[in-house]
Every structure is written in structure tokens, then in C-alpha cells.
Backbone as a ProteinNet text record, in pm:
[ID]
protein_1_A
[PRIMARY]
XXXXXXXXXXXXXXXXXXXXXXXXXXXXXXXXXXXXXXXXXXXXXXXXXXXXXXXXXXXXXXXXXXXXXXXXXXXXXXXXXXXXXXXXXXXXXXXXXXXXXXXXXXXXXXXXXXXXXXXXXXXXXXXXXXXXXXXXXXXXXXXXXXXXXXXXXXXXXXXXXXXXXXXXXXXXXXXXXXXXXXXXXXXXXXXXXXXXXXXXXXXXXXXXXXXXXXXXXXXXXXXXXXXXXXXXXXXX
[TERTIARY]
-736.8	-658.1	-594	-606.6	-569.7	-431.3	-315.9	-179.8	-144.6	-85.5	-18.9	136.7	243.4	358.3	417.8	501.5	512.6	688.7	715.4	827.6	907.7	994.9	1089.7	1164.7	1181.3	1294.3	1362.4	1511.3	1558.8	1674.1	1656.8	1777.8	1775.5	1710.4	1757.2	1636	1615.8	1520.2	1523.2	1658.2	1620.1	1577.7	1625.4	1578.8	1420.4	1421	1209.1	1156.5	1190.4	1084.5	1114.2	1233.9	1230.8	1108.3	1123.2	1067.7	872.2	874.6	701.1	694.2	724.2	720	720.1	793.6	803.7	654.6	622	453.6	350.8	306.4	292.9	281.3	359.1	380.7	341	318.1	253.5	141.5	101.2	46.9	-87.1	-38.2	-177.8	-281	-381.8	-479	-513.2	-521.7	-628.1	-453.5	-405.7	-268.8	-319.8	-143.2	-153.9	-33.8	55.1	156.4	163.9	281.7	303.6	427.4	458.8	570.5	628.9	683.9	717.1	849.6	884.6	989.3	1031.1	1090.4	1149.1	1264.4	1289.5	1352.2	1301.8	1179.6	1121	1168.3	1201.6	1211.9	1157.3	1014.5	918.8	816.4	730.5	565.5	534.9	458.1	346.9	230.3	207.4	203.6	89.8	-34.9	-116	-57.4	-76.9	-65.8	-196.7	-150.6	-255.4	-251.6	-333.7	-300.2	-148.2	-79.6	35.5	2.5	74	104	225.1	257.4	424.4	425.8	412.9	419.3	560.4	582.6	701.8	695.5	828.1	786.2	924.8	947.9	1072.7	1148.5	1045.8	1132.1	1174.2	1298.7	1348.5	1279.2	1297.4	1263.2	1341.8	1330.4	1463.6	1502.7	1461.2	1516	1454.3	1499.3	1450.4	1302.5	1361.2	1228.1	1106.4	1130.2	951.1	940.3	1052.9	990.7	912.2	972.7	855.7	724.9	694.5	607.5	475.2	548.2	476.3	449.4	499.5	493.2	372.3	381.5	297.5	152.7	144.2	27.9	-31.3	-7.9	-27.1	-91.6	-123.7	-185.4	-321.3	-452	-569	-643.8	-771.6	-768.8	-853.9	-797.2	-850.6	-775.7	-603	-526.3	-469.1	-516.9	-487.2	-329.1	-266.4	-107.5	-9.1	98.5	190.3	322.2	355.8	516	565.4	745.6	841	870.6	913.4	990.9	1086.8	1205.8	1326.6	1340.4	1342.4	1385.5	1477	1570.6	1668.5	1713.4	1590.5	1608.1	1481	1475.4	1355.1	1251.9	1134.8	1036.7	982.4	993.1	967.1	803.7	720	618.9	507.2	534.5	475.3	494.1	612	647.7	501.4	403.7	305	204.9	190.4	149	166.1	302.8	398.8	358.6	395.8	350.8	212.4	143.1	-35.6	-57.4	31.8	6.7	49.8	165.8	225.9	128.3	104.6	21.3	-77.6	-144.3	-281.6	-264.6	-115.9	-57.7	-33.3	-12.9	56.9	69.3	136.2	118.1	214.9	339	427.3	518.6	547.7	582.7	749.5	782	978	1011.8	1036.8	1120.1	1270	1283.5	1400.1	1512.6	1435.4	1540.3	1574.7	1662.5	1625.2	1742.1	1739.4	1793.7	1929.2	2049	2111.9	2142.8	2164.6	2195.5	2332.7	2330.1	2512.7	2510.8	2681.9	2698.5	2666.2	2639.4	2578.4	2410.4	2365.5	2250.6	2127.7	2207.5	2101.5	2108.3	2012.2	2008.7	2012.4	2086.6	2126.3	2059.9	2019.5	1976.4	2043	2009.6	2089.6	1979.8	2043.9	1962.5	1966.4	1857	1857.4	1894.2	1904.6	1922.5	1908	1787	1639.9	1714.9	1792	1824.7	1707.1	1774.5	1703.3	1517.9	1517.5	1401.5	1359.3	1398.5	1346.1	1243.3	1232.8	1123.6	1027.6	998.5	899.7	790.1	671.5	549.7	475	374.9	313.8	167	81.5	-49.9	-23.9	-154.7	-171.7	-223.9	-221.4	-263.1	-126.9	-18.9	77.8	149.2	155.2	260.9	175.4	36	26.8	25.7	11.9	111.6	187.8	327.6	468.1	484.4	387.7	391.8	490.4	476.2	539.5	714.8	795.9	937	978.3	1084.8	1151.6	1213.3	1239.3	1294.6	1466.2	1482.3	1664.8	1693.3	1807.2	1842.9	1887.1	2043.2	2048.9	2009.6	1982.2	1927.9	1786.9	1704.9	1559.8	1493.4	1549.2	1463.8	1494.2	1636.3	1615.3	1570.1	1518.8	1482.4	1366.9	1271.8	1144.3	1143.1	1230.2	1173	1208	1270.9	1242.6	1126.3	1083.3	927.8	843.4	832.8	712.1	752.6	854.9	857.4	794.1	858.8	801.2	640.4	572.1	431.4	356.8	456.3	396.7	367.4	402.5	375.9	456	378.8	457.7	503.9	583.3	620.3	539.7	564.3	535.1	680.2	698.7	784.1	713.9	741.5	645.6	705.6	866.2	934.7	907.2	841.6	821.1	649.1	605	429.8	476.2	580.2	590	661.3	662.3	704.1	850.2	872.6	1051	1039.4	1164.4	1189.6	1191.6	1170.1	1071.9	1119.1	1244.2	1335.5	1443.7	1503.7	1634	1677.8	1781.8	1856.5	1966.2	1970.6	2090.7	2193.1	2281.7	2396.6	2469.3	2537.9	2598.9	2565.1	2394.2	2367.4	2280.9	2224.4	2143.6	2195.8	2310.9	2389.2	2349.8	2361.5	2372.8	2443.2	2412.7	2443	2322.3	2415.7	2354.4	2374.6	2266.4	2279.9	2335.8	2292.4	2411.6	2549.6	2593.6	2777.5	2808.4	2784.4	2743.2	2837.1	2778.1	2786.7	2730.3	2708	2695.3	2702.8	2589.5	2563.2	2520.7	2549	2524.4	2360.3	2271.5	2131.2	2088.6	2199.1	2217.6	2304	2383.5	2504	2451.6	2338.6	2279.1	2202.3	2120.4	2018.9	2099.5	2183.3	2292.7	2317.6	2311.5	2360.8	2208.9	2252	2243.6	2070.7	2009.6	1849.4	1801.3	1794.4	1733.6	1604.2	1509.4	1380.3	1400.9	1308.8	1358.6	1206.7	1199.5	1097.8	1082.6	1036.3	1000.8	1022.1	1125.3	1118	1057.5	909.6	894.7	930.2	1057.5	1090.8	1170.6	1200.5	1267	1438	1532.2	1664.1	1646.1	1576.8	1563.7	1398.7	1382.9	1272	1267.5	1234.9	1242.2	1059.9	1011.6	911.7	953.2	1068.8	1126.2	1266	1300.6	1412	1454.9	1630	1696.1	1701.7	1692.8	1720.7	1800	1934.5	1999.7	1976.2	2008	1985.8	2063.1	2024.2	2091.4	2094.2	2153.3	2186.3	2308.9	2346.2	2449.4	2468.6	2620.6	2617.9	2697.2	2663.1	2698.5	2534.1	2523.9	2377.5	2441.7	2529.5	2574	2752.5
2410.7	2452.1	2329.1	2330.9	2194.9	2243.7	2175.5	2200.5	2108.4	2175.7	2003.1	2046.5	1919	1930.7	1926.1	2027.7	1995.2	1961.6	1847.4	1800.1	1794.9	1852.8	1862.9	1731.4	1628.1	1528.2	1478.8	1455.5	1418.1	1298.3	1160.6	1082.7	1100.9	1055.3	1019.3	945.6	839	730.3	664	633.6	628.8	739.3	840.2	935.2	989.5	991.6	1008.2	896.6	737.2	656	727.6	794.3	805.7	950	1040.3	1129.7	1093	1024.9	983	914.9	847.2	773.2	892.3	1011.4	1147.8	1167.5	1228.1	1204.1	1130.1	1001	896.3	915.4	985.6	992.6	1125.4	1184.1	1316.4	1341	1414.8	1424.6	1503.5	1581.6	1673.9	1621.3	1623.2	1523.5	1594.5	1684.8	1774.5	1787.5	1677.6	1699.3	1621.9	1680.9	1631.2	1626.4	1516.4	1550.7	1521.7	1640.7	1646.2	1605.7	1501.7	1524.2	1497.8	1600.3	1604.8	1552.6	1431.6	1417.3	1409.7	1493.3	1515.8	1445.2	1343.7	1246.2	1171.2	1150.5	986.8	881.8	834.1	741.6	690.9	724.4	597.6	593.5	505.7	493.8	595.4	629.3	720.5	721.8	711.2	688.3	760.2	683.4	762.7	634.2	712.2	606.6	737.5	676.1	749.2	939.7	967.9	1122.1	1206.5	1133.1	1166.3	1137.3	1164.3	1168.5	1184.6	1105.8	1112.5	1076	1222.8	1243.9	1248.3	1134.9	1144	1174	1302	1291.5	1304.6	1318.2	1262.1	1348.3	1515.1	1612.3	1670.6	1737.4	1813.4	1954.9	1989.8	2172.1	2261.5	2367.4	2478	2521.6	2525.8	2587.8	2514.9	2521.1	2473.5	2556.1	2681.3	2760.4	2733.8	2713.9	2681.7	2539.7	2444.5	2312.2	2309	2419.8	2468.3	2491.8	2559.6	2626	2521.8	2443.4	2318.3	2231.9	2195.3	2089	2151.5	2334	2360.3	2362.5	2384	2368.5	2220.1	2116.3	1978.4	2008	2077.2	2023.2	2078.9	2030.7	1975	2129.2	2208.6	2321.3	2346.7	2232.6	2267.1	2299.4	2300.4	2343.4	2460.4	2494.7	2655.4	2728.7	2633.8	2616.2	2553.2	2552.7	2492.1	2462.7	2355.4	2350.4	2296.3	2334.6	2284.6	2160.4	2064.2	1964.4	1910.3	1914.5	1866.5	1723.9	1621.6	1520.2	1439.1	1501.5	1459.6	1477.4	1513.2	1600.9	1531.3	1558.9	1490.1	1552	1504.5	1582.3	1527.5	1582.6	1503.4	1516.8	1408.7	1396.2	1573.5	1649.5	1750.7	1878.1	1808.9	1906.2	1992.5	1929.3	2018	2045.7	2035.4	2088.2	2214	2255	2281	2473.7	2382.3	2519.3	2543	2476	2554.6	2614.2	2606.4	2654	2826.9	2832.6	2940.5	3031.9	2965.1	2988.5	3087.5	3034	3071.5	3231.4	3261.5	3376.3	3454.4	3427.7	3532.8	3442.3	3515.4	3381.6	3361	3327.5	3268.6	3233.9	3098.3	3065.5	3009.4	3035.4	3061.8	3031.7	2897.1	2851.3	2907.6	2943.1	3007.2	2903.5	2803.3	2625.3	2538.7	2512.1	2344.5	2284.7	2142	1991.9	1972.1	1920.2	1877	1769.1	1615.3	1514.2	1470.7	1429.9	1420.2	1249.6	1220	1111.1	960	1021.8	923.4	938.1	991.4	998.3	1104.7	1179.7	1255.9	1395.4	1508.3	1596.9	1738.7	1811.2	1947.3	2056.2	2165	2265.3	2374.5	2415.7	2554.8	2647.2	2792.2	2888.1	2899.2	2929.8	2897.1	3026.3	3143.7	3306	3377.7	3284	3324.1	3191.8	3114.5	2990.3	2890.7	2791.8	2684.9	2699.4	2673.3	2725.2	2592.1	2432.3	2349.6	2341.6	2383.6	2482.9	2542.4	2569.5	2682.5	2680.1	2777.7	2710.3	2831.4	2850.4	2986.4	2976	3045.8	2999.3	3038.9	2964.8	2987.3	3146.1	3237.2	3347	3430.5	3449.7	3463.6	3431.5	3335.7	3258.6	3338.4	3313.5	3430.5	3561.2	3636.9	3801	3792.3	3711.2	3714.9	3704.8	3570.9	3578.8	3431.6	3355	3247.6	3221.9	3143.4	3108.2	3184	3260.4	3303.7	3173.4	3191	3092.7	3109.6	3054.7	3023.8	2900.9	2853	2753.7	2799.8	2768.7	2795.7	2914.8	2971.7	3133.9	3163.7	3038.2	3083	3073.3	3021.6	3043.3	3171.6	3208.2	3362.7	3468	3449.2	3545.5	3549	3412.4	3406.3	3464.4	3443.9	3520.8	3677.7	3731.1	3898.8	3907.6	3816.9	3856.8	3835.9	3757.6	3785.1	3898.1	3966.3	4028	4170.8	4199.1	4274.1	4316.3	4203.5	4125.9	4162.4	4223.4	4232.6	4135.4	3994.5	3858	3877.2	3908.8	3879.2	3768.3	3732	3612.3	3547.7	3410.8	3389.5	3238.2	3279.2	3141.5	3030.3	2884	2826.7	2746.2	2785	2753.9	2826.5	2988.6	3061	3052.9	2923.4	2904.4	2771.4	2736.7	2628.3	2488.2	2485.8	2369.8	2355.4	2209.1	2207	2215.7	2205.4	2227.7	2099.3	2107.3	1967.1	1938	2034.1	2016.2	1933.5	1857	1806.6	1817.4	1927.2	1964.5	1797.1	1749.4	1645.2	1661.7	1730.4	1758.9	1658.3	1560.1	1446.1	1318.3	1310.4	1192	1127.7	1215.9	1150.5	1121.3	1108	1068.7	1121.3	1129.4	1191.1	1308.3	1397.6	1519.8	1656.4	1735	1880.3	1970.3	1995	2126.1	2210.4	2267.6	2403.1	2394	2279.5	2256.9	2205.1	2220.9	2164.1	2353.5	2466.9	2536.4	2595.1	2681.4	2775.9	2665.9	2628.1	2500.8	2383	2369.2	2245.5	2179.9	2252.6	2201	2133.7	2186.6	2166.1	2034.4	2041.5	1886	1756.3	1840.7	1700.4	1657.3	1690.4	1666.9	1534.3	1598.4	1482.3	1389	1267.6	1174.6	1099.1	978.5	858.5	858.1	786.5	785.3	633.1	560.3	444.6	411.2	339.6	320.2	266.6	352.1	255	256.5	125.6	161.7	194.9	264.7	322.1	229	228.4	173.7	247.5	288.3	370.7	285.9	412.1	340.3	450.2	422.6	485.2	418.4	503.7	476.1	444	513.5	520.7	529.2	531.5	519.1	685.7	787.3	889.5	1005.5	878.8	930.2	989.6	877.6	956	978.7	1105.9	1168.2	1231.8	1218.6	1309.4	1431.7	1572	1716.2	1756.8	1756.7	1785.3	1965.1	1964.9	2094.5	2211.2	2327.5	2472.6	2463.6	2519.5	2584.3	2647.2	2540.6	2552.8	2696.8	2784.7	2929.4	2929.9	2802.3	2845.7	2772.8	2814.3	2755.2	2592.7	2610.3	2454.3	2434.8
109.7	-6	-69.9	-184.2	-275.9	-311.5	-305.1	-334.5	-408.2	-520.4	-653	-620.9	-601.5	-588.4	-723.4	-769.2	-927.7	-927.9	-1020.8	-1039.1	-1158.9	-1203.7	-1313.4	-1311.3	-1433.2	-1345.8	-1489.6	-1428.4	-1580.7	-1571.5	-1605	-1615	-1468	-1342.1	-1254.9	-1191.1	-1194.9	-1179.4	-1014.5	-943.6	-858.2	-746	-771.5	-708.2	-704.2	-855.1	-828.5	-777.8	-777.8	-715.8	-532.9	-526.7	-336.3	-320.2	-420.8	-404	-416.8	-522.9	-515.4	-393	-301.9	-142.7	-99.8	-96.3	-3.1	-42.4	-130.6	-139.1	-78.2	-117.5	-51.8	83.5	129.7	297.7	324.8	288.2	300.6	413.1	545.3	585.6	555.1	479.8	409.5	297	296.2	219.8	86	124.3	20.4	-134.2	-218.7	-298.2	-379.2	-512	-624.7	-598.7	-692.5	-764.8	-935.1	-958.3	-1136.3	-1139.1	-1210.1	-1261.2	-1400.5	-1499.3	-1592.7	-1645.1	-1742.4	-1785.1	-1908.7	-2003.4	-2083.5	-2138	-2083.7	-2192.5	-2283.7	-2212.2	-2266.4	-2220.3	-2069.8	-1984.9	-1939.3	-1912.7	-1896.8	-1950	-1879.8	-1957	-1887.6	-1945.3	-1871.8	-1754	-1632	-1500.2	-1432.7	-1353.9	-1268.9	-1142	-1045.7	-883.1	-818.6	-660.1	-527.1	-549.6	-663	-633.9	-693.9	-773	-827.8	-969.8	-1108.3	-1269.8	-1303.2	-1368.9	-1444.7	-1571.1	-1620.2	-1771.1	-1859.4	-1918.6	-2001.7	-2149.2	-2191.7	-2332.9	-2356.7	-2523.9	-2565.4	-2610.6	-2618.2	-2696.1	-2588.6	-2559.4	-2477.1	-2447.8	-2353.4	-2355.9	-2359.9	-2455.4	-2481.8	-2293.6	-2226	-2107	-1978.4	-1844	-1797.6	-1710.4	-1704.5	-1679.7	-1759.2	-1929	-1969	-1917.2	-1904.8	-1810.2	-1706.1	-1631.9	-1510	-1566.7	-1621.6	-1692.9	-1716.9	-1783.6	-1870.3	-1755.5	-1651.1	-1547.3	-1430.3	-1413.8	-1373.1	-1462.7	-1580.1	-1648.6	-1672.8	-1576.7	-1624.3	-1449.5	-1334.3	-1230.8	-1239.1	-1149.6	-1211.3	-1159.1	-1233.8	-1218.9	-1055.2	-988.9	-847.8	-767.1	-802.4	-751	-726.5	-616	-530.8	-528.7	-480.6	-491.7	-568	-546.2	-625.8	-504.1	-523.9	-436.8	-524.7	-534.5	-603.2	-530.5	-608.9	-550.3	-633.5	-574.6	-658	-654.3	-796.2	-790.4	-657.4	-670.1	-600	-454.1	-404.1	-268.9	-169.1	-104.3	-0.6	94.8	90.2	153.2	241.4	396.4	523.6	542.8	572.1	608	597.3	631.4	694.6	592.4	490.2	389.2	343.9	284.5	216.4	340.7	483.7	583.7	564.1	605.4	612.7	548.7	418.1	342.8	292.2	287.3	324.5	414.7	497.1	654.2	614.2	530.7	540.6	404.6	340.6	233.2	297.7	351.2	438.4	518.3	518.5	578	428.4	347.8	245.9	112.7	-17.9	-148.1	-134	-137	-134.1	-15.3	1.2	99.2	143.8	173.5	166.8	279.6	344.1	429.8	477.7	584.6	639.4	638.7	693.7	748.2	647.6	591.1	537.1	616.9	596.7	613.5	548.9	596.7	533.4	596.6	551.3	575.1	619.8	753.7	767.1	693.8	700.2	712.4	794.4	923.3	1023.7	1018.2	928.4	885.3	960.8	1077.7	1147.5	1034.1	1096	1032	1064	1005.9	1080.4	989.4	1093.8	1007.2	955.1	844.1	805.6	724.6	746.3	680.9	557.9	492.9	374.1	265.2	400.7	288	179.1	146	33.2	-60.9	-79.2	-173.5	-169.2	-203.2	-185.2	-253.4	-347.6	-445.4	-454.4	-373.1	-408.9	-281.6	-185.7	-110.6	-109.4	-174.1	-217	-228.9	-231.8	-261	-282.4	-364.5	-419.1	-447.8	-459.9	-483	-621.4	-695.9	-839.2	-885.4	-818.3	-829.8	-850	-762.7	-749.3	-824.7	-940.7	-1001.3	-1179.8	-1152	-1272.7	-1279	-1180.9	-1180.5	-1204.4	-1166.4	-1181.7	-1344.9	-1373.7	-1551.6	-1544.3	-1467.9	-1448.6	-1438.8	-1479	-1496.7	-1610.1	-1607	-1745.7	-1786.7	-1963.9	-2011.6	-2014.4	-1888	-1818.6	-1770.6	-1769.5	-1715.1	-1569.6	-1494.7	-1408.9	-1409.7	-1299.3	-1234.7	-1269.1	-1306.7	-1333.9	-1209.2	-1069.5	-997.7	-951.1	-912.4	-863.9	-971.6	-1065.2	-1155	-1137.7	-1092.9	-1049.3	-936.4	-838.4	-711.7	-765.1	-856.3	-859.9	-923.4	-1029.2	-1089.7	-960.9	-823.6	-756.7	-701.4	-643.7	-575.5	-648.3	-785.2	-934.6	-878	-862.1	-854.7	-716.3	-636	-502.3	-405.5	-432.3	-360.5	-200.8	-74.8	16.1	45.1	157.9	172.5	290.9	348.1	493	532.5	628.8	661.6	729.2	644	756	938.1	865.8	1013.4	1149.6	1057.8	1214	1226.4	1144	1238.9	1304	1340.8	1466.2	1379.8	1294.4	1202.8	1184	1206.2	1195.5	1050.2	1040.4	850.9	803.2	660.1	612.4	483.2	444.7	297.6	326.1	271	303.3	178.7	130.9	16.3	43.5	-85.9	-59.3	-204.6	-125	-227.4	-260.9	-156.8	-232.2	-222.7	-120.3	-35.8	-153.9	-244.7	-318.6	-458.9	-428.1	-567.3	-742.9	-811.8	-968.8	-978.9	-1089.8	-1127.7	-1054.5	-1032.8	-1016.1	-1102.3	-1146.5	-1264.5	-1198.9	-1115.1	-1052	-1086.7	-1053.1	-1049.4	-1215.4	-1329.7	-1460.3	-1508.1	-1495	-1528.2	-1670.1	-1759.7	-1886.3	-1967.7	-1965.2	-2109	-2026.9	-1902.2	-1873	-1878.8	-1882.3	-1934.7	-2106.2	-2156.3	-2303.4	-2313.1	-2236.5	-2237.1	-2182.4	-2066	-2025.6	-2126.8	-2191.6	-2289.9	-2399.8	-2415.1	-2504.6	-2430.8	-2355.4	-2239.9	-2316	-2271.8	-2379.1	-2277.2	-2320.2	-2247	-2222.1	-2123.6	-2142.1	-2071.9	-2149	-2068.8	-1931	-1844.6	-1680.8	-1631.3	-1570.9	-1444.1	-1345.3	-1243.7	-1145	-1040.8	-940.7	-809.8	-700.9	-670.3	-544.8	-408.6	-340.9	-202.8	-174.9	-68.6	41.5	55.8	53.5	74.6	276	315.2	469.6	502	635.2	677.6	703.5	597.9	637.4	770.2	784.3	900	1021.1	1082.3	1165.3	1192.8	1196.3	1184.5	1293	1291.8	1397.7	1321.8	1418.2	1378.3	1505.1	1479	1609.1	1607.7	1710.1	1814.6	1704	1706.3	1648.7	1498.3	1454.4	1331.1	1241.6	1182.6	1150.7	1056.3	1105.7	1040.6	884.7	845.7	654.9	613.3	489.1	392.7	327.7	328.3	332.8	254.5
[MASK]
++++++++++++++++++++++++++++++++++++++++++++++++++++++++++++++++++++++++++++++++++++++++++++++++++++++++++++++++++++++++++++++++++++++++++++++++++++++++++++++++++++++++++++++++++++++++++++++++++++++++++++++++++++++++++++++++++++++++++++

């Protein structure tokens, strides 16, 4: 199964060069990655199996961004995984979820990652959140009828259109796999649209734009990682 990782990214430059290395490092062969940027921040980009398409007009919402970022992967691609700019994907990430794929269309991690300060990593439940997770086959994502056009709350609006759609789920934490998301709320430094609030996709758009180039690297050697023991009882 061919899986394209598709990427939304906006005004945050060092964070996508860490996330294309999360790629890069990928254990699963058969990938793509997309990633779409809507400022007009860089040149326009092929590397090993990845694309980074920049353009200059904004998109009314961020759901048709989805939209558009998924219609840019190549028509051999079976699946789709989200990947958030700003967040990190451990080696096994797109294993991970082909694995779960292969059980059902959409694939919904129970676990993710959160990064302590001393740099190990603890798990927490994710209680259907965490949409930067995710992963769906291309079959599944056109029943649903794709992303509504929303800013915040377009992913849980997407998960009621699959469910609408009949898409079961599969977890890929319970086919044997540690969890392979690391949500980074304050480790990866910038802005979060979530905490922005009612307009804040519209306010960012206004913030000044400058051409940058791409540093692909790693803040850490994220191959190998501590996951201490249990599970922490809040989602974060």
C-alpha cells in the first residue's frame, strides 16, 4: 500500500525542515510526502520522495487547504496520513498506520507522545483528539466528501463525515506498535491555531511573510527514544 503523508504548513520554517527528516527517516518504503504552503515562502521543492509546493494566495479555510494538499499526492496513493508541521513523527510512524490501514479505512491511534522537559517521553490517551495522527485510505476520504470548509473544528467535523460514511476504525497501538506521534505543544516553539481562537486563521494570514530556506534537520536524534513506562491519565 502506497501512503502520501500530506502536510499543511504556514510561517513556520524551522519546524517543517524537522518534520521532512521525520520523513527521511521513515521506515516504510512504499511513501510520498505533500506539502502545501500558502504563503509563498519558498521555492518550490522535490527531495527523496517528498514535494513542497508554495503558493502565495491564501486559502479561505483551512479545511479546503486540506483538500488541496490532499489533491497534490501522486494517483498511486492508497492512503493518506496527516502530518502536522510542528509536531513529530517517530521512525515507524507510517508503519505504523498501514499496518492499521490493512485492518479497516481509517486509522486512529489511541497513544500519542508528549515530550517532557528532560527530553524522555510519556504517553497519553488521545480520546479520539489528536487529528495530527491519523491516516485514511483514499477511498474513505471520498465517501466522507473530504474536509469541510472550517478552520478550527474541521478535523472533528471530518471525523463525523467518516463516521456519516461508515469508515470503521483500527488502532495501530493495539497491533503491537508503540505510539509514533509526538504532539509538541510548547517544545516545538511558534503559534498554535487551536489557542489563536474565532478568527485566528484569518489573523495569521496578515503576519508579515519572508522568503526562507529550508534547513532539513533534526532538533534531536529522534531514532532513538525514551517512552517511560504507563500512561499518563489527562490527554495532555
Amino acid at each position: 500500500m502506497k501512503i502520501a503523508a500530506v502536510c499543511c504548513t504556514y510561517l513556520r520554517p524551522k519546524q517543517l525542515g524537522c518534520l521532512i527528516r521525520c520523513f527521511l527517516e521513515q521506515d516504510y518504503d512504499d511513501r510520498e510526502l505533500l506539502i502545501l504552503d500558502d504563503a509563498g515562502q519558498y521555492a518550490n521543492r522535490r527531495g527523496d520522495r517528498w514535494r513542497l509546493v508554495s503558493v502565495g494566495r491564501r486559502y479561505p479555510s483551512l479545511g479546503e487547504k486540506r483538500n488541496a494538499a490532499v489533491a497534490l499526492a501522486s494517483a498511486g496513493a492508497e492512503a493518506f496520513a496527516v502530518w502536522d508541521d510542528d509536531d513529530v513523527y517517530l521512525p515507524w510512524a507510517l508503519s505504523a498506520s498501514v499496518a492499521a490501514l490493512r485492518k479497516a479505512p481509517w486509522s486512529r491511534p489511541s497513544l500519542v507522545l508528549h515530550e517532557r522537559p528532560d527530553g524522555k517521553f510519556r504517553r497519553h490517551r488521545t480520546g479520539g483528539l489528536y487529528h495530527g495522527g491519523w491516516a485514511y485510505t483514499r477511498a474513505a476520504f471520498a465517501r466522507a466528501g473530504g474536509y469541510p470548509a472550517l478552520n478550527n473544528g474541521e478535523d472533528q467535523a471530518f471525523a463525523r463525515r467518516m463516521k456519516r460514511a461508515g469508515a470503521a476504525e483500527a488502532d495501530p497501538c493495539r497491533l503491537g506498535f508503540q505510539p509514533f506521534y509526538v504532539y509538541r505543544w510548547q517544545q516545538g516553539g511558534g503559534y498554535h491555531l487551536s489557542n489563536m481562537g474565532t478568527g485566528g486563521y484569518r489573523r495569521l494570514g496578515r503576519r508579515a511573510v519572508r522568503k526562507t530556506r529550508l534547513r532539513i534537520t533534526w532538533p534531536r536524534d529522534f531514532r532513538n527514544v525514551e517512552i517511560l513506562p504507563g500512561v499518563h491519565p489527562r490527554m495532555f
